[in-house]
C-alpha positions as CSV (number, residue, x, y, z in Angstrom):
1,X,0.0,0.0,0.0
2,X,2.8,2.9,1.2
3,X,4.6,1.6,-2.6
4,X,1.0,2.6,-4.4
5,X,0.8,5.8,-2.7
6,X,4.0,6.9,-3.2
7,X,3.8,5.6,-7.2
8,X,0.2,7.6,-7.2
9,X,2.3,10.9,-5.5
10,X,4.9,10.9,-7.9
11,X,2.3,10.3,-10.7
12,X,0.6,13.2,-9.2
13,X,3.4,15.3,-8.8
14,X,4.4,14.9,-12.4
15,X,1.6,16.5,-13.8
16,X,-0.4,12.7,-14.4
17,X,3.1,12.4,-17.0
18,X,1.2,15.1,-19.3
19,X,4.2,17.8,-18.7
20,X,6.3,19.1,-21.4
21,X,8.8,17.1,-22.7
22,X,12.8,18.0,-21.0
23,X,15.8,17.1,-22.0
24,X,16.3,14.2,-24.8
25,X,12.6,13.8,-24.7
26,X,12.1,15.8,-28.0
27,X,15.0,13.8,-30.1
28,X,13.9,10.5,-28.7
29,X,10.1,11.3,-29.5
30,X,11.1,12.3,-33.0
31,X,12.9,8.8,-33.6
32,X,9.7,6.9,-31.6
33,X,7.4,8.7,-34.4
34,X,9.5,7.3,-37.3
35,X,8.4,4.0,-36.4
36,X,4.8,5.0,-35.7
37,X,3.7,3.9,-39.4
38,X,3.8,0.7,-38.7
39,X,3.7,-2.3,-36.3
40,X,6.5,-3.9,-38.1
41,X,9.7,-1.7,-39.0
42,X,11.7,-1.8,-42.0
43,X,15.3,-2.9,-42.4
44,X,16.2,1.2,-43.5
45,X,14.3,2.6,-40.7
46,X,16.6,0.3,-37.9
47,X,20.0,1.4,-40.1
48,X,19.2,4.9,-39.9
49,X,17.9,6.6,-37.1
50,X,19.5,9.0,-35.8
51,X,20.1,8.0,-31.8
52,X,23.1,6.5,-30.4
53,X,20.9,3.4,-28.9
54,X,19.5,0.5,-30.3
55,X,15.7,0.7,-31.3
56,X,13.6,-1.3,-29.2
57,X,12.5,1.4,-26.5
58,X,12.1,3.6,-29.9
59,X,10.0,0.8,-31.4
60,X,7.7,-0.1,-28.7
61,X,6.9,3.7,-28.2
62,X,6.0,4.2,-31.9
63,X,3.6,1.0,-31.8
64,X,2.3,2.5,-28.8
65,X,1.5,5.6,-31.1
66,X,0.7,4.1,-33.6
67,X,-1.8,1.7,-31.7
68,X,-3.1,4.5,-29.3
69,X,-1.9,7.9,-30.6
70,X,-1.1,8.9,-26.6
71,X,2.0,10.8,-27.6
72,X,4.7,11.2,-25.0
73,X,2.3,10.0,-22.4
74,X,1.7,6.0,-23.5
75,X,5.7,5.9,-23.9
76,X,6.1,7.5,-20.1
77,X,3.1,5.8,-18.5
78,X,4.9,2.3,-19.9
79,X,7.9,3.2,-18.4
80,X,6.6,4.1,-15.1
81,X,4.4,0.9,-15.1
82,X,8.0,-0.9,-15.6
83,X,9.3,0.7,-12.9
84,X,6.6,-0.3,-10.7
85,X,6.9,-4.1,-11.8
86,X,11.0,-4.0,-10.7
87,X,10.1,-2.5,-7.4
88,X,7.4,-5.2,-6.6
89,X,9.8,-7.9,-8.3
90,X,12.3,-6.8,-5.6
91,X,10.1,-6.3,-2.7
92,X,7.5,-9.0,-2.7
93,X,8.4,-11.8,-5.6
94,X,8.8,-14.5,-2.7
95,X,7.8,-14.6,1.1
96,X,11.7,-15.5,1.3
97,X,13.8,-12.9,3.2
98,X,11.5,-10.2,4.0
99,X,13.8,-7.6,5.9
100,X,16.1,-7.9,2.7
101,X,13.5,-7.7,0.2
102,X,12.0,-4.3,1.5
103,X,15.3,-2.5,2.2
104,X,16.2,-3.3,-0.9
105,X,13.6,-1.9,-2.5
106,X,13.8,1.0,-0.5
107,X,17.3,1.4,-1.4
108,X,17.0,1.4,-4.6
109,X,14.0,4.4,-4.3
110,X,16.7,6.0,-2.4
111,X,18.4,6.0,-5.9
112,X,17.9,9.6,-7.2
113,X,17.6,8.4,-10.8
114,X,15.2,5.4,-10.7
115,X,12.1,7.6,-9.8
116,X,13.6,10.1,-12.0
117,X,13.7,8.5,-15.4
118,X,10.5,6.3,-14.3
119,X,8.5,9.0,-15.5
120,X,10.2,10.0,-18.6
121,X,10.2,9.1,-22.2
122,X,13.9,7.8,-22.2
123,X,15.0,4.0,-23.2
124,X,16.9,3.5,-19.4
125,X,13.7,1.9,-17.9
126,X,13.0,-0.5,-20.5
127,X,16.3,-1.7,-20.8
128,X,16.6,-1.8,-17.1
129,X,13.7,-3.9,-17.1
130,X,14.9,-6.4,-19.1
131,X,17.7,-7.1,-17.2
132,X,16.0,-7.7,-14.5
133,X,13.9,-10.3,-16.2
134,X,17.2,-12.2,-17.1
135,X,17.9,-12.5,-13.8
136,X,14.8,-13.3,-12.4
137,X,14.7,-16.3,-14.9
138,X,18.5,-16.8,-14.4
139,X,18.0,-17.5,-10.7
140,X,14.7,-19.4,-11.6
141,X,17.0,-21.4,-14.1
142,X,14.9,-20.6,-16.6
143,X,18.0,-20.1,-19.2
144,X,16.4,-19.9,-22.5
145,X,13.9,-17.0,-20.9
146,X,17.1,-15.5,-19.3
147,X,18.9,-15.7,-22.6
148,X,16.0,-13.9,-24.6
149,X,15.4,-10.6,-21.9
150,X,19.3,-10.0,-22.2
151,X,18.8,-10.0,-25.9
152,X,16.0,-7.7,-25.7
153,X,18.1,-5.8,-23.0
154,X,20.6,-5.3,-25.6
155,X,18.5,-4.2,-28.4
156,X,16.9,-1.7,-25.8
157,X,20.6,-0.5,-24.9
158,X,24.0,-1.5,-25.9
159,X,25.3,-1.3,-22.7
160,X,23.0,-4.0,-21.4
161,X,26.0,-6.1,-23.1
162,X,27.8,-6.3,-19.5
163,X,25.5,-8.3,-17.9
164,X,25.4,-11.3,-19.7
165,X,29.3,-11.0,-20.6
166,X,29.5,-11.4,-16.5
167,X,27.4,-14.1,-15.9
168,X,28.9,-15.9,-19.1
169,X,32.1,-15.2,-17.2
170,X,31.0,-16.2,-13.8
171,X,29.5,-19.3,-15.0
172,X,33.0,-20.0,-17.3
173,X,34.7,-20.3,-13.8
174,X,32.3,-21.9,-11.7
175,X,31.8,-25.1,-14.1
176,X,35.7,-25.2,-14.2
177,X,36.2,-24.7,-10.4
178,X,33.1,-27.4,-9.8
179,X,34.2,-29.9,-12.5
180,X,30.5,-29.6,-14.0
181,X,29.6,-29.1,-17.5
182,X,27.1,-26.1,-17.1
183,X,25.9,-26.0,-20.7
184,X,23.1,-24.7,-20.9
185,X,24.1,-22.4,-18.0
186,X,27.0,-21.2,-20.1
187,X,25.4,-21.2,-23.4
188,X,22.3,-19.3,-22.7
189,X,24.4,-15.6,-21.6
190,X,26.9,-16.5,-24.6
191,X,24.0,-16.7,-27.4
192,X,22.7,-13.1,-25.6
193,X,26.1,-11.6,-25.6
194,X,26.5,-12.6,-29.1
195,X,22.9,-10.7,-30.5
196,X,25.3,-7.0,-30.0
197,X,27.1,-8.9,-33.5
198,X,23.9,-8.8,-35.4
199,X,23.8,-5.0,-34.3
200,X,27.0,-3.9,-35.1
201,X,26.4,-5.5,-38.7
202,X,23.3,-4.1,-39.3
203,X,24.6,-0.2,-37.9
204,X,27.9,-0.8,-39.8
205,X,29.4,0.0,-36.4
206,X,28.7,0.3,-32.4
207,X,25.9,2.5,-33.6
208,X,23.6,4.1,-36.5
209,X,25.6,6.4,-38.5
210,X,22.8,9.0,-38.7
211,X,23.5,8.8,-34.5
212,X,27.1,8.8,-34.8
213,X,27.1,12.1,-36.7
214,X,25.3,14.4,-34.7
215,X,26.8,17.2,-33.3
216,X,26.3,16.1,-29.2
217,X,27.9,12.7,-30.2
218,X,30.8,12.4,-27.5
219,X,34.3,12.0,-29.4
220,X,34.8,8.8,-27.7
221,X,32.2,6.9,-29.6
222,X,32.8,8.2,-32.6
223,X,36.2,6.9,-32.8
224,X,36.0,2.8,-32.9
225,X,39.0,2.3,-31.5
226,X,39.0,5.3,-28.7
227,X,38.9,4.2,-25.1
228,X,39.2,6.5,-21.6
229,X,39.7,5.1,-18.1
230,X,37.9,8.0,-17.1
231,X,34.7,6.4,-17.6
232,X,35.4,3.6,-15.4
233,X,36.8,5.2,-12.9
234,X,33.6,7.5,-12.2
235,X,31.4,4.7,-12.5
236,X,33.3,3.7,-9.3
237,X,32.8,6.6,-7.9
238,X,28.9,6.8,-8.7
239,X,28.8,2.8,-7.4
240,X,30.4,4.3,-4.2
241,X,27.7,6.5,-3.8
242,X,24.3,5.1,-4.9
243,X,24.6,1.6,-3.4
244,X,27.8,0.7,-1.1
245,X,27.0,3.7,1.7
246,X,23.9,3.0,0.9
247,X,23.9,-0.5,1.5
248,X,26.0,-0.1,4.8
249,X,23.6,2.3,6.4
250,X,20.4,-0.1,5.1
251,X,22.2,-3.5,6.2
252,X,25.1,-3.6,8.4
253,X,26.2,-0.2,10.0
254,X,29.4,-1.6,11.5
255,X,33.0,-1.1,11.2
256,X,35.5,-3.8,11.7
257,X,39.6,-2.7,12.1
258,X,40.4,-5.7,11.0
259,X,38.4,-5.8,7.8
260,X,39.5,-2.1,6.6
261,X,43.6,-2.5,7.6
262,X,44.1,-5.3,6.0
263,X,46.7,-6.0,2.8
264,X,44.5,-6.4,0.4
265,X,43.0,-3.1,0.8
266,X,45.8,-1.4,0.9
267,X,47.0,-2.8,-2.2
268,X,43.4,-1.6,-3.8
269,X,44.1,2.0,-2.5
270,X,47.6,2.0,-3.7
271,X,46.8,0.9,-7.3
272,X,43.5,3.2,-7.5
273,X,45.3,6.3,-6.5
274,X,47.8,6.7,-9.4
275,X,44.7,6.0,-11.7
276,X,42.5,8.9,-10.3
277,X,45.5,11.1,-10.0
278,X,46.9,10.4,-13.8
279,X,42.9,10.1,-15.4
280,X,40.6,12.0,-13.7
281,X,42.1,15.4,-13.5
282,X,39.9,16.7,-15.9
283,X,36.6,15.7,-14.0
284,X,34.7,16.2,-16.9
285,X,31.3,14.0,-15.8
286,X,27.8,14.9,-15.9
287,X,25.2,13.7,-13.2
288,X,24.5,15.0,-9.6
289,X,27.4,14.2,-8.1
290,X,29.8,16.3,-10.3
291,X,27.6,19.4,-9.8
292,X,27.7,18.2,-5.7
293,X,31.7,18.1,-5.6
294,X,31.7,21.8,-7.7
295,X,31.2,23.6,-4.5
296,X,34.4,21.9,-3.2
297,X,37.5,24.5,-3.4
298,X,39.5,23.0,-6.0
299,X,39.6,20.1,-8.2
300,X,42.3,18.3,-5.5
301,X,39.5,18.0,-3.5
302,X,37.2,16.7,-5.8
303,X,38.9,13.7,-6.7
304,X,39.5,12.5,-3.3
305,X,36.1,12.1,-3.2
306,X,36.1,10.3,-6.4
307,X,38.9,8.5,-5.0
308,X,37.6,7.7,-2.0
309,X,33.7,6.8,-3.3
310,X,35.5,4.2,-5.8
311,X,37.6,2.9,-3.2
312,X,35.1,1.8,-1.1
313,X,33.5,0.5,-4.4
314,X,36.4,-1.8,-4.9
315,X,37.0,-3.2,-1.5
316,X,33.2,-4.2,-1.6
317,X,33.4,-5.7,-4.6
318,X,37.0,-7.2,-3.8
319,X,35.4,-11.1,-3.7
320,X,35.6,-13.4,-6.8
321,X,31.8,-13.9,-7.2
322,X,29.0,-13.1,-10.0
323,X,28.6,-9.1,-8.2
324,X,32.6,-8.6,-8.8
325,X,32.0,-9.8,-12.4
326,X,29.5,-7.6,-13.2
327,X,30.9,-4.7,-11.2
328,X,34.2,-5.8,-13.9
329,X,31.9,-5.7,-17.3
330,X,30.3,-2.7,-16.4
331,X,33.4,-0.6,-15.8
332,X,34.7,-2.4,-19.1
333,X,31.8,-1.2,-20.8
334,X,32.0,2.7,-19.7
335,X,35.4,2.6,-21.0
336,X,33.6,3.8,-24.4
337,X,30.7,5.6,-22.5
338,X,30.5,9.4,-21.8
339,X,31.0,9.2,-17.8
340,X,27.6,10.0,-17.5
341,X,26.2,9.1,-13.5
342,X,22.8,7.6,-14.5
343,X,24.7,5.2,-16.1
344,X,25.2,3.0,-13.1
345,X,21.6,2.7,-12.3
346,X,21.2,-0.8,-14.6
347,X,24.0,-2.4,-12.2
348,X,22.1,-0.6,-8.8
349,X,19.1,-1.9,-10.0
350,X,20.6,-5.7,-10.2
351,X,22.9,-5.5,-7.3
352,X,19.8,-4.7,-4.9
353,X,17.6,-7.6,-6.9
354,X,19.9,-9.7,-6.0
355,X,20.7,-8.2,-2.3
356,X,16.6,-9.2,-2.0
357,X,17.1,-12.4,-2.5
358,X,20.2,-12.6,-0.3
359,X,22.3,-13.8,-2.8
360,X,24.6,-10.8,-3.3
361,X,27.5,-12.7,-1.3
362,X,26.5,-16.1,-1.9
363,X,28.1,-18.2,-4.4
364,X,25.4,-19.0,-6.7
365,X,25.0,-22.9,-7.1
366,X,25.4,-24.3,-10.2
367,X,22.5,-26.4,-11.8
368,X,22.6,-28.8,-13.8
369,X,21.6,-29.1,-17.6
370,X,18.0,-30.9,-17.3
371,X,17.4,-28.0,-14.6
372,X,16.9,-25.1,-17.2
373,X,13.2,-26.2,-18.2
């Protein structure tokens, strides 16, 4: 009930999602409109639009258009509908760990962005979405089910590429480590990973060429072959922030001496600090916690918070399990991102589905092949 109400205040507050559109809104309602025609969209229409993303948020808005003629508001109502299915998915899916389940939900609401881009007409929520629907059938072992979301999570957003690449990895090393032959289990994330091939075929590239050329296109994607630690480092950072302190305050709110001096974590804080100090000068990010830091007196000051933020990031993350793999491929992946902070919501959003289910820390078991029906 307190969920519905606070869904129905910020429907409320946001004008019953009939406000103006902000932001990308207008580009990515243009591109939703070029596949309004039709319920089926043509080969030209999926090389040529001009966005960065791939087209499925862009498609299922224009059949929404096309279908209802709703404008802006079918495309945001769907997305804040999805946003209210991962919520309940994480807070009430099983009658299995309670406490966990609802602060977990309640730290991701804590998340400035969720609620934020619930309500808009942007692609984050659908892609989000599917991604949790991997995992939900993933630790279901449902395979093939997990295997198609991640596909659609990809063709919703590139990005989405990380999550299967981790548990592809993470299920590479347990099947060694456990002597079993996890076939399906390994199979199902490679055949997902593998769908960002047909894309970059069918774009010519990492993205449409139309998208690559517009003025606002960061210089890092339009080079193939042009990489920044920058990226990575920030996403650290914005980890640090959005779930580790959060998490600590939610769960655990204690502080050992002997699990903060230890070796390992000051080999983590040695290697980090040459990285910040040698990459992230520049502090050129976008998100709230950039323009948070800019009433600090200097840029020194400013990246010992990065610093510090991804530190924490890293010895919380330190353990060889499926969260330090995806933690891995996500900072891989924003090695050709713009370090943009709403970037790390996908991973928040997975790290507290699987916090609900108490599984963040556990070493996931394998199953066997006649398990993935």
């Amino acid at each position: 009930m307190a969920l519905f109400a606070l869904y129905l205040g910020v429907f409320l507050f946001l004008n019953k999602l009939q406000f103006a559109p902000i932001w990308d809104e207008n580009s990515f309602w243009r591109t939703s409109l070029l596949f309004s025609k039709s319920l089926i969209p043509d080969i030209s229409q999926l090389k040529n639009y001009a966005e960065l993303s791939t087209p499925l948020p862009f498609i299922i808005f224009g059949i929404l258009e096309y279908l209802f003629h709703g404008g802006l508001f079918a495309g945001r109502l769907l997305n804040f509908l999805l946003s209210f299915t991962i919520i309940c998915l994480i807070a009430f899916s099983s009658r299995k760990y309670i406490r966990y389940r609802l602060l977990a939900a309640f730290g991701l609401l804590i998340c400035p962005y969720y609620l934020m881009y619930s309500g808009l007409l942007y692609t984050d929520i659908i892609a989000i979405f599917f991604v949790v629907l991997g995992f939900w059938f993933y630790t279901s072992s449902h395979h093939i089910l997990s295997s198609l979301a991640f596909i659609l999570a990809i063709a919703s957003r590139q990005y989405m590429l990380a999550f299967p690449v981790a548990l592809a990895v993470h299920e590479f090393f347990t099947s060694r480590k456990n002597g079993v032959k996890l076939r399906i289990q390994l199979l199902a994330p490679v055949i997902a990973l593998s769908s960002i091939f047909v894309w970059i075929w069918l774009f010519g590239g990492l993205a449409p060429q139309a998208g690559l050329e517009k003025n606002v296109t960061p210089v890092i994607q339009q080079i193939a072959w042009s990489f920044s630690l920058n990226g990575s480092l920030y996403f650290l950072s914005w980890l640090g922030l959005h779930f580790v302190i959060v998490e600590w305050i939610l769960f655990s709110r204690k502080l050992q001496k002997q699990n903060i001096f230890n070796r390992k974590n000051f080999i983590i804080a040695v290697t980090l600090l040459p990285l910040f100090l040698i990459f992230s000068s520049s502090l050129q990010s976008h998100g709230l916690m950039n323009k948070l830091t800019n009433f600090l007196p200097g840029d020194l000051l400013k990246v010992a918070v990065f610093y510090c933020l991804a530190f924490l990031s890293c010895v919380r993350f330190s353990r060889i399990n499926l969260a330090f793999w995806l933690v891995v491929m996500n900072c891989g992946i924003m090695l050709k991102a713009y370090p943009w902070e709403k970037y790390v919501l996908p991973l928040v959003v997975v790290l507290w589905y699987l916090k609900s289910l108490n599984l963040l820390d556990k070493k996931l078991k394998p199953n066997l092949p006649n398990s993935q029906n």
